[in-house]
GUROTOR-832236 format. One line per 4 residues: their letters; for each residue x, y, z of C-alpha. Coordinates in steps of 0.001 Angstrom, whole numbers, always signed. Layout:
REM residues N
A = X Y Z ~ ...
REM end
This chain:
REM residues 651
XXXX = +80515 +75910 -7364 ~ +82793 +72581 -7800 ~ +85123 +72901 -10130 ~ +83458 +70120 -12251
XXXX = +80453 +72030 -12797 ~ +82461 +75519 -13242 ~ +84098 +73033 -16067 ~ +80958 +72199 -17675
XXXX = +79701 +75937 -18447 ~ +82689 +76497 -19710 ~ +82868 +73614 -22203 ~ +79031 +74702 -23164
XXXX = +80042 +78148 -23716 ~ +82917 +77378 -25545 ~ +81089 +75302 -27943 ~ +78390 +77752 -28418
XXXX = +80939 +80785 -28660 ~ +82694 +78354 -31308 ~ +80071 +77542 -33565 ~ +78945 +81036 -33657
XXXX = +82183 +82049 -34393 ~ +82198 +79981 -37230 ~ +79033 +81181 -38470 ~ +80058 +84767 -38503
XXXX = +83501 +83295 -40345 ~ +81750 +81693 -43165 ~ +79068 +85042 -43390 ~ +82151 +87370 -42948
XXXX = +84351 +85259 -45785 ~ +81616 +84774 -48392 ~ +82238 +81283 -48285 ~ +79158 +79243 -49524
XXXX = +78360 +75438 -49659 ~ +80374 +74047 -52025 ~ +78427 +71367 -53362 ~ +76617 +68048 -52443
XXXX = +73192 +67820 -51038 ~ +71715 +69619 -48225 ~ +71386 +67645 -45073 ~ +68884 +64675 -45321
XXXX = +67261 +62566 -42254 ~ +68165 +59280 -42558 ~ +65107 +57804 -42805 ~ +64174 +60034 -46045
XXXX = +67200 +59004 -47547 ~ +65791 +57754 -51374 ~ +62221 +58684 -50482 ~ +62358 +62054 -50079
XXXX = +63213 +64150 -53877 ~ +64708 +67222 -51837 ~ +64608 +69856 -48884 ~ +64861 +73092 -49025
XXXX = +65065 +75187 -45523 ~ +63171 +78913 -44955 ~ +63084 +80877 -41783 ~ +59349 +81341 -41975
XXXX = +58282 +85001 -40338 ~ +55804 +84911 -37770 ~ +53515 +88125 -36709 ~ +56023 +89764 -34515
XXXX = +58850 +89215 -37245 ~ +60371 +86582 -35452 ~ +61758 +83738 -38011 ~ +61513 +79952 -37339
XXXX = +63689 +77859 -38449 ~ +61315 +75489 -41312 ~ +62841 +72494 -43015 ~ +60288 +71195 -46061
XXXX = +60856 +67551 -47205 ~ +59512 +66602 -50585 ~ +58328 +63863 -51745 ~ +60069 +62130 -55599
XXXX = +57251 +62544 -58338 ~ +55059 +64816 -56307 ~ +51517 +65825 -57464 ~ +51455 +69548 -56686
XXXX = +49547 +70798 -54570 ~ +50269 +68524 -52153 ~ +48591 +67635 -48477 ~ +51176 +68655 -45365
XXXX = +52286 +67104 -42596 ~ +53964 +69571 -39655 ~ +55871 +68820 -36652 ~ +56870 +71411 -34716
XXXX = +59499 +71166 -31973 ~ +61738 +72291 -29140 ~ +64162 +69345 -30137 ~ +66819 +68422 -33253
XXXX = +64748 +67541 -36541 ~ +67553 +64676 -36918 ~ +67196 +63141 -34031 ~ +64263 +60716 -34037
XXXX = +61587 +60584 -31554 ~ +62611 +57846 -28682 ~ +60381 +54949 -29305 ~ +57455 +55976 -31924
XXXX = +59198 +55373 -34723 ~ +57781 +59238 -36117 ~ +60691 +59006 -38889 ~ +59859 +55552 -40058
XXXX = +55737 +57150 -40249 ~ +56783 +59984 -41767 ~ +58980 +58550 -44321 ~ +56130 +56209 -45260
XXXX = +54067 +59639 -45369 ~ +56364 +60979 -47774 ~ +55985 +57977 -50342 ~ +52926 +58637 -50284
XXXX = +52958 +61885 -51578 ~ +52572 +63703 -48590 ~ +54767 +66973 -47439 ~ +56953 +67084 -44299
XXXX = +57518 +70279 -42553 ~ +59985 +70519 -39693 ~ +60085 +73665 -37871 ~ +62098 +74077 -34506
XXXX = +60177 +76275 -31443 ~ +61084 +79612 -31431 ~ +64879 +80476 -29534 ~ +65280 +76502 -30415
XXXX = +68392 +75816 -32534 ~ +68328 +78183 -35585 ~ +64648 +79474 -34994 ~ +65136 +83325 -33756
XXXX = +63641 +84615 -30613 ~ +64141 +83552 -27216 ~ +62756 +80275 -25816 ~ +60301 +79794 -23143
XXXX = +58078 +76740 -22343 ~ +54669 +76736 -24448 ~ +54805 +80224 -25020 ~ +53470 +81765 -28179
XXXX = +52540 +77746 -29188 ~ +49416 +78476 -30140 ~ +49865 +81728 -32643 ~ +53645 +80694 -34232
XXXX = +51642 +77253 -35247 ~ +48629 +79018 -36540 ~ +51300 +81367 -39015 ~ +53206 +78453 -39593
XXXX = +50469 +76219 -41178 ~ +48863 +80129 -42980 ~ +52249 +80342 -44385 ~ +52601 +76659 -46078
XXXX = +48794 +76817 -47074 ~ +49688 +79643 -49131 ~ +52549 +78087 -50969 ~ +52416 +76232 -54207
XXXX = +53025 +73236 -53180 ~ +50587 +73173 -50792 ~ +46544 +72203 -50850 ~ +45768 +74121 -48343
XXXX = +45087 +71094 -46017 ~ +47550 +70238 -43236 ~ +47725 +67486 -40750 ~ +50228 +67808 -37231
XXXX = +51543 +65156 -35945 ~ +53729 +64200 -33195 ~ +54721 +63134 -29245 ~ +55538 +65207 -26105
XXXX = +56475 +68386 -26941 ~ +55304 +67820 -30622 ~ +52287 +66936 -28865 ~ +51785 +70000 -26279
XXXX = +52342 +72587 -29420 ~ +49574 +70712 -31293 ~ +47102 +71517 -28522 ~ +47789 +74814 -28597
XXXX = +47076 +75234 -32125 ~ +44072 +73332 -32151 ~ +42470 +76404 -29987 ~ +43365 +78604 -32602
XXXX = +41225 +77201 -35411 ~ +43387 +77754 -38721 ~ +41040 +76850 -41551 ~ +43629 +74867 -43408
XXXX = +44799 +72829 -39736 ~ +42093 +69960 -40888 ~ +43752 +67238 -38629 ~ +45742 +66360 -35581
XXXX = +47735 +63286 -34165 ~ +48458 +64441 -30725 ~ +50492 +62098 -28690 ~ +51326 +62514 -24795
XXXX = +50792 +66278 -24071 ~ +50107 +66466 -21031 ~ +52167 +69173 -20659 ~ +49578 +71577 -22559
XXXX = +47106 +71103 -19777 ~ +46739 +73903 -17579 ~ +43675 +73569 -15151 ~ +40880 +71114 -16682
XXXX = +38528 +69518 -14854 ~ +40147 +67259 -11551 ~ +43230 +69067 -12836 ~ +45617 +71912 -11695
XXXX = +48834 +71172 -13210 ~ +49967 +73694 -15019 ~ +51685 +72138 -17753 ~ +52756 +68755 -15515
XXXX = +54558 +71658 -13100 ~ +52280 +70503 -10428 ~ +50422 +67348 -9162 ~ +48109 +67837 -6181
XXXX = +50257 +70804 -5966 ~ +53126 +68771 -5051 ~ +56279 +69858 -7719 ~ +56735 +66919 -10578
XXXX = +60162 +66296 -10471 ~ +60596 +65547 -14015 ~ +61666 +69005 -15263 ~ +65372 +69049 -13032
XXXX = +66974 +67134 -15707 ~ +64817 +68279 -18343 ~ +65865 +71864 -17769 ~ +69410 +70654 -17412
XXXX = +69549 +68756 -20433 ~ +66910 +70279 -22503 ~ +65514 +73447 -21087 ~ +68412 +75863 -22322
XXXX = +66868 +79160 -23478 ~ +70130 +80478 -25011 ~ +70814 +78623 -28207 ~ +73176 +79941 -31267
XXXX = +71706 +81989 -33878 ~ +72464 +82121 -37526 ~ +74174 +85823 -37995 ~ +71734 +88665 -39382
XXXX = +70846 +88689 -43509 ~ +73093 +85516 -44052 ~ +72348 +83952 -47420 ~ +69978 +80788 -48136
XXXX = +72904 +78533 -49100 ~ +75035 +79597 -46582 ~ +72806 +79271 -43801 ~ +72190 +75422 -45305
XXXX = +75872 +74583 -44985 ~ +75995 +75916 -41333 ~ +72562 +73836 -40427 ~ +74207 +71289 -42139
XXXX = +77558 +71329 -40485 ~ +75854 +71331 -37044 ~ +73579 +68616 -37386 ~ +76364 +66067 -38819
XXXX = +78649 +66903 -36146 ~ +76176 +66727 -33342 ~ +78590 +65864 -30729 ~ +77753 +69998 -29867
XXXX = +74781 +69165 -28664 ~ +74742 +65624 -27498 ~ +77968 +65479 -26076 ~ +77133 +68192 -23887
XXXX = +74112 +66638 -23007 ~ +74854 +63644 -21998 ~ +78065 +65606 -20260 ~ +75432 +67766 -18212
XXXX = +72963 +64745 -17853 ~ +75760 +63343 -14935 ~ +74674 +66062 -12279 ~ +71019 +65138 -12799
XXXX = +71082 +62906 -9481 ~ +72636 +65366 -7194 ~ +70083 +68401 -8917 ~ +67047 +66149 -7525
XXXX = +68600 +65643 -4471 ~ +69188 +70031 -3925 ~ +67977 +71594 -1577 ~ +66416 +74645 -1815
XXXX = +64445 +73022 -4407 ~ +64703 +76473 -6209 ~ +68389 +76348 -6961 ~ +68566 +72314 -8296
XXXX = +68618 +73268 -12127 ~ +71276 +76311 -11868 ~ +73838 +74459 -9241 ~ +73988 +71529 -11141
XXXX = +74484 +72044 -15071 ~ +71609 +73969 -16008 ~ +72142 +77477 -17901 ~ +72311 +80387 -14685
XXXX = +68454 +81059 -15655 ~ +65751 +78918 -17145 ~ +62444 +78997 -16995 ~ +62193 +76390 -13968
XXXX = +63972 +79395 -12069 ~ +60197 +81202 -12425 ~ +58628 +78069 -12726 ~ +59407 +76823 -9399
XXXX = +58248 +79753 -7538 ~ +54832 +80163 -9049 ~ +51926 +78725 -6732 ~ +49372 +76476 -8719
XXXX = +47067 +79238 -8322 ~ +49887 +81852 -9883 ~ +47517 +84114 -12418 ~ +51386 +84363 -14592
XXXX = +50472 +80682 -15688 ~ +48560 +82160 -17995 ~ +50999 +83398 -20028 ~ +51435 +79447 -21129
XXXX = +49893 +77922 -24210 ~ +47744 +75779 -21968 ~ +44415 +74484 -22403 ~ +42012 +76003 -20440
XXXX = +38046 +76382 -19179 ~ +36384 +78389 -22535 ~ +39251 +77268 -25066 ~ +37708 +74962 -28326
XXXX = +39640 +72409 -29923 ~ +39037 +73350 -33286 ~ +39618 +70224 -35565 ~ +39736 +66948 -35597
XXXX = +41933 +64936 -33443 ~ +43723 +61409 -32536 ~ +45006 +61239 -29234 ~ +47684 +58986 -28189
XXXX = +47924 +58525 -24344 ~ +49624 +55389 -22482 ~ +48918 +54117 -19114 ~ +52100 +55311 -17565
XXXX = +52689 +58564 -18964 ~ +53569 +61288 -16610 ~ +50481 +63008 -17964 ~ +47967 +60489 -18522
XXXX = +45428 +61939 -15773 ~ +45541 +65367 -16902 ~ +45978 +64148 -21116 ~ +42589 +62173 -20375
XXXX = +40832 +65287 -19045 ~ +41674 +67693 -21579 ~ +40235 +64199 -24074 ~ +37018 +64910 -22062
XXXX = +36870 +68234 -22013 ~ +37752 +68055 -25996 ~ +34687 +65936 -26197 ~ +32491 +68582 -25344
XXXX = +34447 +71863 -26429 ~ +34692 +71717 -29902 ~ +34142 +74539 -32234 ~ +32503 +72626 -35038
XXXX = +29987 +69368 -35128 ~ +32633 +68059 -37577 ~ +35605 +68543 -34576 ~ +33226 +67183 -31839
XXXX = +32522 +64364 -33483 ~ +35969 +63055 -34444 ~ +37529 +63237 -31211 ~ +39079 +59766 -30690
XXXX = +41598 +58051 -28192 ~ +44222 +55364 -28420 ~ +45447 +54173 -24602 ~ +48839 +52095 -24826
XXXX = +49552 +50538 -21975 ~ +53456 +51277 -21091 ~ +55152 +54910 -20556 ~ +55913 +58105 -21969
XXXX = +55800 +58071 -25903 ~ +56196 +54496 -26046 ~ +53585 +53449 -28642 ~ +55116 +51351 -31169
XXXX = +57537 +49398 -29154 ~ +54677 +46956 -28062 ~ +56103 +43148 -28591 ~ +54255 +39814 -28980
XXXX = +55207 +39047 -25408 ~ +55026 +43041 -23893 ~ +56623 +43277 -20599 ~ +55558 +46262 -18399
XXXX = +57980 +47013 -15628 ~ +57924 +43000 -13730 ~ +54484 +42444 -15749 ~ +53724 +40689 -18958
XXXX = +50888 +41623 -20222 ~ +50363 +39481 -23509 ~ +51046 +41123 -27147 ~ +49694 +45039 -26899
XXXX = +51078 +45605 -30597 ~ +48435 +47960 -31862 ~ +48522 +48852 -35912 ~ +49298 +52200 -35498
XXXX = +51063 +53572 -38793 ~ +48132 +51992 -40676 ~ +45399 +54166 -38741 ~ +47796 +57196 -38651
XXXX = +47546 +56918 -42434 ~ +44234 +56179 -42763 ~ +43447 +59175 -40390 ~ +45718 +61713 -42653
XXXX = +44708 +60293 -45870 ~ +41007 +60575 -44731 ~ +41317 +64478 -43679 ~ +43750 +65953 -45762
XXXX = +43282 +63821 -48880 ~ +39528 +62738 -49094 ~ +41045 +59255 -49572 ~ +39908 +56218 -47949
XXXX = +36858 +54992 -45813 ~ +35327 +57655 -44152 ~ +36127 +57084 -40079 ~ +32698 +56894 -38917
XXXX = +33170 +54001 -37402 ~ +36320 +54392 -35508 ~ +35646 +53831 -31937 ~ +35644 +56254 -29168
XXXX = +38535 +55128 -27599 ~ +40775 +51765 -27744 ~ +42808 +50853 -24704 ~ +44700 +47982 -23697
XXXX = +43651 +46101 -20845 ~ +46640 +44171 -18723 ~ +45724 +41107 -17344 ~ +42963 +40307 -19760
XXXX = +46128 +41131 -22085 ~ +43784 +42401 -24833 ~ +42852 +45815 -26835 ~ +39259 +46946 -25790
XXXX = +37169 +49226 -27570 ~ +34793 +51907 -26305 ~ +32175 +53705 -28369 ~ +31315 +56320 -25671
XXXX = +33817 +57694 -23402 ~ +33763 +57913 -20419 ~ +33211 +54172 -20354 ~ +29651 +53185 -18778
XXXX = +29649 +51209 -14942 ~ +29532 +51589 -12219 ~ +31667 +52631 -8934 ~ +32991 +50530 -6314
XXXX = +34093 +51489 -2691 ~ +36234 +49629 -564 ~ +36846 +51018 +2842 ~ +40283 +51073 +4617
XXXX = +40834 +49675 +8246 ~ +43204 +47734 +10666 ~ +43250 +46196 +13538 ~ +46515 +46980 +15581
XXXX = +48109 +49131 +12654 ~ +48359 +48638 +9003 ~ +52245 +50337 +8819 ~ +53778 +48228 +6703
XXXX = +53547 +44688 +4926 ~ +53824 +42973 +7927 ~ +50631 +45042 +9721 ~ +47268 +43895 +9348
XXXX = +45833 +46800 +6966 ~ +42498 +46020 +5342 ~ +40104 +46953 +2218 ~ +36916 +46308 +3221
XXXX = +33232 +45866 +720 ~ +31757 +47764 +4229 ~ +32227 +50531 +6218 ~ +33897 +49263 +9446
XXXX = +31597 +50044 +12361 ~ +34030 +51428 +14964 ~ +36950 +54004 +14112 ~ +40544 +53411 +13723
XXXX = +43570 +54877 +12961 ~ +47102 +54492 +11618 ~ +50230 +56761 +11933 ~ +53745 +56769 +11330
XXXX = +56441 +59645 +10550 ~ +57424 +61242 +7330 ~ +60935 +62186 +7899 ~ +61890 +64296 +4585
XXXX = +65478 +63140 +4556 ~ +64364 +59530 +4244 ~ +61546 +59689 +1612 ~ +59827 +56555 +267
XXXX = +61427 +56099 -3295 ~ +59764 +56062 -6500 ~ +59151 +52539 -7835 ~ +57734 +53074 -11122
XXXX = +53887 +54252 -11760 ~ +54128 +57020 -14236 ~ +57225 +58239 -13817 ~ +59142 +59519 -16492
XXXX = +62575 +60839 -17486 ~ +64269 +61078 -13958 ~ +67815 +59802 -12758 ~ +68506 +57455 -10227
XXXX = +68602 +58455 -6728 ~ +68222 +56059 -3471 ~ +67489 +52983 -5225 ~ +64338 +54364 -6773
XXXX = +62994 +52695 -9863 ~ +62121 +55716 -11646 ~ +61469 +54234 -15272 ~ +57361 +53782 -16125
XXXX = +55764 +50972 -15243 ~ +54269 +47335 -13224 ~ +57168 +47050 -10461 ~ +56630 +45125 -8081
XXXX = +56242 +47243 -4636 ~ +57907 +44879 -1957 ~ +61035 +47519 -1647 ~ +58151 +49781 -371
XXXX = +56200 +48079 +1169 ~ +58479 +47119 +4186 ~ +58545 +50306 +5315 ~ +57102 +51404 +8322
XXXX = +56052 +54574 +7070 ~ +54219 +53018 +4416 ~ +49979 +51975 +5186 ~ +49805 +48963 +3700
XXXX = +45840 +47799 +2926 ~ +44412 +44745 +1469 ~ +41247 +43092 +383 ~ +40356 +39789 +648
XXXX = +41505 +37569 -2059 ~ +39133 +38283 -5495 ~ +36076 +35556 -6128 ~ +34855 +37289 -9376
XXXX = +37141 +38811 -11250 ~ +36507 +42534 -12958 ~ +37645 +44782 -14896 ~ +38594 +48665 -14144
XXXX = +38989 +51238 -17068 ~ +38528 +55142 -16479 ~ +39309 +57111 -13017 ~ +40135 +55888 -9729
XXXX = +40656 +57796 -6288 ~ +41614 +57418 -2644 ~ +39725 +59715 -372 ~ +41294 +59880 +3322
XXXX = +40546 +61565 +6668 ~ +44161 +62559 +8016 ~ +45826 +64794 +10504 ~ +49472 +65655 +11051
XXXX = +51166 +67570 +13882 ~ +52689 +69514 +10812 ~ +51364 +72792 +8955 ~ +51596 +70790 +6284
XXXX = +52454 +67265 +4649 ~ +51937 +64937 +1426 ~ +49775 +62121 +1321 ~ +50436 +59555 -1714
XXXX = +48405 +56347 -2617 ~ +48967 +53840 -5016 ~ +46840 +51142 -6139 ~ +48454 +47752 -6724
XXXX = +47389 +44336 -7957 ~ +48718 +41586 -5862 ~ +49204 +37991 -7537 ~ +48678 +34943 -5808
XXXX = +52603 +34454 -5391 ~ +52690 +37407 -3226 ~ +54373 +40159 -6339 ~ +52524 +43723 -5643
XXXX = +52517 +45436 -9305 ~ +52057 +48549 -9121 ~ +49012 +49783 -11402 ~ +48256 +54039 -10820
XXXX = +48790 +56406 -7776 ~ +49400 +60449 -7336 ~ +49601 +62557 -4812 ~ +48079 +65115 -2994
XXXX = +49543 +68085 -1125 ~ +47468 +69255 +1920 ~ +47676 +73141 +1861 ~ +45631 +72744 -1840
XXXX = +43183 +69966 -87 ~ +40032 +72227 -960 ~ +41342 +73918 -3861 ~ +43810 +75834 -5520
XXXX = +42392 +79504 -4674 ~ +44406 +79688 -1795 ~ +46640 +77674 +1209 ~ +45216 +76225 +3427
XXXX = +46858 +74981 +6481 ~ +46288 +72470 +9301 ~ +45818 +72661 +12967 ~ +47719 +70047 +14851
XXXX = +45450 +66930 +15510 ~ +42270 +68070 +13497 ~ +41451 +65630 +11117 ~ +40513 +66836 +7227
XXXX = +39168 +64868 +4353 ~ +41538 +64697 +1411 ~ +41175 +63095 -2137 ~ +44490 +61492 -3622
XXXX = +43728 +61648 -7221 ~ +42071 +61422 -9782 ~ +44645 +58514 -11249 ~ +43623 +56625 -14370
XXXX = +43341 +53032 -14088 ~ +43056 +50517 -16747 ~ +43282 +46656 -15338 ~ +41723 +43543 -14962
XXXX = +41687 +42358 -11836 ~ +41473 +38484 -11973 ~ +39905 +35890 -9525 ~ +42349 +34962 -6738
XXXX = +44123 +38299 -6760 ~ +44224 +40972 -4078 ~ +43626 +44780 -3956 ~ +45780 +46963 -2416
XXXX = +46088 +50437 -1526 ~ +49683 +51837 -338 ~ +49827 +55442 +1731 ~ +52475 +56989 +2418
XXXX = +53766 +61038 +2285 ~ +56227 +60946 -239 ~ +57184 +59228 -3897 ~ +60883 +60325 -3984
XXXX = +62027 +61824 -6768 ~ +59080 +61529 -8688 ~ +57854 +64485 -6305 ~ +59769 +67160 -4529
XXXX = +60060 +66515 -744 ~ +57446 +68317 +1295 ~ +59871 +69820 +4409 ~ +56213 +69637 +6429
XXXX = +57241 +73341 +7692 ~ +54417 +75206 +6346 ~ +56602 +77471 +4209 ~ +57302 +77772 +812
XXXX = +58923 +74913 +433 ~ +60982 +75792 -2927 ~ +63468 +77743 -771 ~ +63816 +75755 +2325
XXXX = +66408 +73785 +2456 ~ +66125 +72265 +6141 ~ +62594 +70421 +6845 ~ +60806 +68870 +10107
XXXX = +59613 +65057 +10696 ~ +55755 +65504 +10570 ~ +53699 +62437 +12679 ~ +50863 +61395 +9903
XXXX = +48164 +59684 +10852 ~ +45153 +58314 +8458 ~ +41593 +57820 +10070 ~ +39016 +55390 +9098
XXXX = +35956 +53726 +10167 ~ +32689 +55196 +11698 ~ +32772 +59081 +10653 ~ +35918 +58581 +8907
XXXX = +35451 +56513 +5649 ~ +39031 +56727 +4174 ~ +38219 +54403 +845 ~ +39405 +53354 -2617
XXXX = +36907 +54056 -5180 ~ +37388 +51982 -8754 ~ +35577 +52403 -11796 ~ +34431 +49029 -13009
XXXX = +32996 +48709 -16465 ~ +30876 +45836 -17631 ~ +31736 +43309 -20192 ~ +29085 +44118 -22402
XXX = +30489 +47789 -22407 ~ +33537 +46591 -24772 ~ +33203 +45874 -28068
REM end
């Protein structure tokens, strides 16, 4: 260990040994808060009349850590908002704007409950991903519908993590939970539909690379703990005293968040989060050695085949979320598991069109990644009120005639509204095909409307210590490594697409234009001299002036090719079909623009590095250069397949 990172525990431990130190000082001592007002968001500042702070008991007598926020002249009993989270109540959630909502919330008479994840903060218990999601938010909403204040009708709200324990609940079916606002949680998904993710662990059964720095910053499961029987006020000063001198948390983080390059770039995979920053064990230490097909997944509050969503629910996806394939599945599957007509019915979907938890920072002139794509502002505080005011206050329009879904379409730069979902169309195929080889820009890759006649192929090598780097798509929350553009979004492709080991295919240039909304895929006949390999694809809209924006893509590993029940893998030189996808897509694809389709065997970091040996992968640390090769033409009909919707589809 270097002595920089032997530094950094330290520091960590010191703080945390500090602070509880202090704690058992002021329990010890007797001293009490001497006066003043207990810590207040800043948003709430003049709206909110008070706060007062429990630790709320759930079934196994583990207490959570519950901050109540109410409103000046309030009308008891009141309707409830809850947010429940892994993260500091103080600290707003990047990009919504959740405090500005909620504070509008509260002047409206409404209740706001924080409450922080079990082992989170000052929440007892020990902390572990999604677990127990679903049962500490049904006691939490049993125990405010039983207080005074309360009218027994409660609304969730909230992004990410907020999001994924929302989900959860929903399968539990409180009586008082009448309403959710769910936004991004794809990592409550476990295996829906197209989908075997496990929480976002997994995509094609490739690893997502986004939990290395979110274990190291984020992932800790040792937190400090109030001392045993310590009184009310006392435990308000401490609470208080820690949040207004958060340098003990952020400081840290952003301290730890340094060694989040060099953790992508570890190899074994296994020991990324421990070597660099991250607590000696975290859950990524199981995490990363469970197959997709591990039966201890489902120990996770993830939605699954036979659960029912149990009220209803807004969803709040955006086109470059980490999670927006799997988020749109569990929408479907929503759609038709619901444990009430009332819950089926008011399943609805709003699609913004930039990256994780963005909604809200739309502009007049919205630019995703190198894109603009026109103004995409969207009023959402005035439907999250109506929604809330509708459910938990019988106030307001009934929502009858929300649509379906609304989703922003890029390049007709417009919100389009559905009121079935999945949109109606129709599919179309474009074939894949070269004539000398399509490896690279430069090669003479196709996308054809027909199947060629006569069969082809392309190959190239996928060397694992030169992976293709990520340039934007739905990535999410990753540090810079190789020059990889590893924020969310349009980029433009041409650092990629220079590569030899990248296929490169094109279509003619567009005479009608058309629009795509829903789920695309990539189906390929391959072969490798390896065990196994990765095969990505991304689809990209090319503009007349030659700039390749990037629109959807994923990945699929090739020892889960047929299915997650067990590995499967190849013989040198046999050629297998392989789907790359599901990916959602929503674009309009104007006249005089190009489709393309980009293969390749690696989207570094987004994904971990296959090595290509056929083992485990997560514990390897030296890999093999695998010769790819994709086949098309005659028998082989490696194609692109769009879902195009008709104009008079959208309202």
């Amino acid at each position: 260990m270097t002595p920089r990172l032997t530094s950094l525990r330290g520091v960590r431990l010191l703080v945390l040994a500090l602070l509880l130190n202090l704690a058992t000082f002021y329990f010890q001592f007797g001293l009490v808060h001497a006066g003043g007002s207990v810590h207040m968001i800043p948003e709430f500042q003049g709206i909110a009349d008070h706060a007062e702070h429990f630790m709320v008991p759930m079934r196994d007598n583990v207490r959570l850590w519950t901050s109540v926020y109410f409103p000046k002249s309030m009308a008891a009993p009141a309707a409830t908002i809850l947010i429940r989270s892994p993260y500091a109540f103080y600290t707003p959630q990047r990009g919504t704007g959740s405090h500005g909502l909620l504070a509008h919330l509260l002047e409206r008479g409404y209740v706001v409950v924080f409450q922080n994840e079990r082992g989170r903060y000052w929440s007892e218990g020990q902390f572990h991903l999604l677990t127990n999601a679903g049962e500490d938010g049904y006691d939490t909403v049993d125990w405010i519908s039983k207080q005074s204040w309360s009218n027994k009708k409660v609304g969730t709200y909230g992004c990410s993590s907020t999001g994924d324990s929302q989900v959860a609940l929903l399968t539990h079916h409180h009586p008082a939970h009448v309403a959710a606002i769910s936004g991004a949680s794809g990592s409550s998904i476990g295996n829906i539909g197209p989908f075997n993710e496990q929480g976002l662990f997994y995509r094609g059964g490739a690893v997502q690379m986004v939990w290395i720095p979110w274990y190291i910053t984020s992932g800790q499961r040792d937190f400090p703990k109030f001392p045993p029987h310590i009184t009310q006020e006392n435990r308000d000063w401490l609470a208080q005293d820690a949040m207004m001198n958060s340098w003990m948390f952020s400081e840290a983080r952003t301290f730890v968040t340094a060694n989040a390059t060099a953790a992508l770039e570890n190899l074994p995979l296994q020991d990324a989060v421990r070597l660099h920053g991250g607590q000696n064990a975290t859950d990524f230490d199981d995490l990363v050695r469970r197959q997709p097909n591990d039966p201890a997944w489902n120990t996770m509050s993830l939605l699954r085949p036979g659960d029912q969503i149990g009220a209803p629910t807004l969803w709040l996806f955006q086109t470059h979320d980490v999670g927006v394939g799997p988020n749109l599945a569990g929408f479907e599957y929503a759609l038709r598991h619901a444990s009430t007509t009332q819950a089926r019915d008011h399943q609805h979907l709003i699609m913004s069109p930039l990256g994780h938890c963005s909604y809200q920072t739309e502009t007049q002139n919205t630019v995703d990644g190198d894109r603009e794509i026109g103004d995409a502002r969207f009023p959402f505080e005035e439907v999250f009120t109506s929604w809330f005011d509708y459910w938990l206050r019988g106030v307001g329009p009934p929502l009858d005639t929300l649509p379906r879904a609304q989703v922003y379409l890029p390049g007709k730069n417009r919100w389009v509204s559905f009121l079935d979902w999945p949109p109606k169309g129709s599919r179309k195929t474009l074939y894949l095909d070269s004539r000398n080889s399509a490896a690279s820009r430069l090669g003479d890759g196709l996308l054809t409307d027909t199947l060629p006649s006569s069969r082809g192929l392309d190959s190239y090598s996928y060397d694992p210590r030169y992976p293709v780097p990520t340039v934007g798509g739905d990535a999410c929350c990753l540090a810079e490594v190789r020059g990889a553009i590893v924020k969310p979004g349009s980029y433009d492709q041409a650092l990629v697409e220079f590569r030899k080991d990248v296929l490169v295919y094109t279509s003619a240039v567009i005479d009608q234009a058309f629009d795509v909304v829903g789920f695309g895929e990539v189906n390929l006949f391959v072969s490798s001299d390896a065990p196994d390999t990765d095969f990505t694809a991304n689809l990209v809209d090319v503009a007349p002036d030659g700039r390749a924006f990037l629109l959807s893509g994923s990945i699929q590993r090739a020892r889960w090719r047929d299915g997650y029940d067990k590995v499967r893998l190849m013989e040198s030189g046999k050629v297998y079909k392989l789907r790359v996808g599901p990916f959602f897509v929503s674009n309009h694809f104007e006249k005089g623009h190009r489709i393309r389709v980009d293969i390749a065997s690696s989207s570094f970091p987004r994904f971990d590095r296959n090595l290509n040996t056929g083992g485990h992968n997560y514990d390897e640390a030296k890999g093999r250069i695998a010769q790819n090769s994709v086949h098309h033409g005659a028998d082989y009909a490696s194609q692109l397949v769009l879902p195009v919707v008709e104009l008079t589809e959208i309202d």
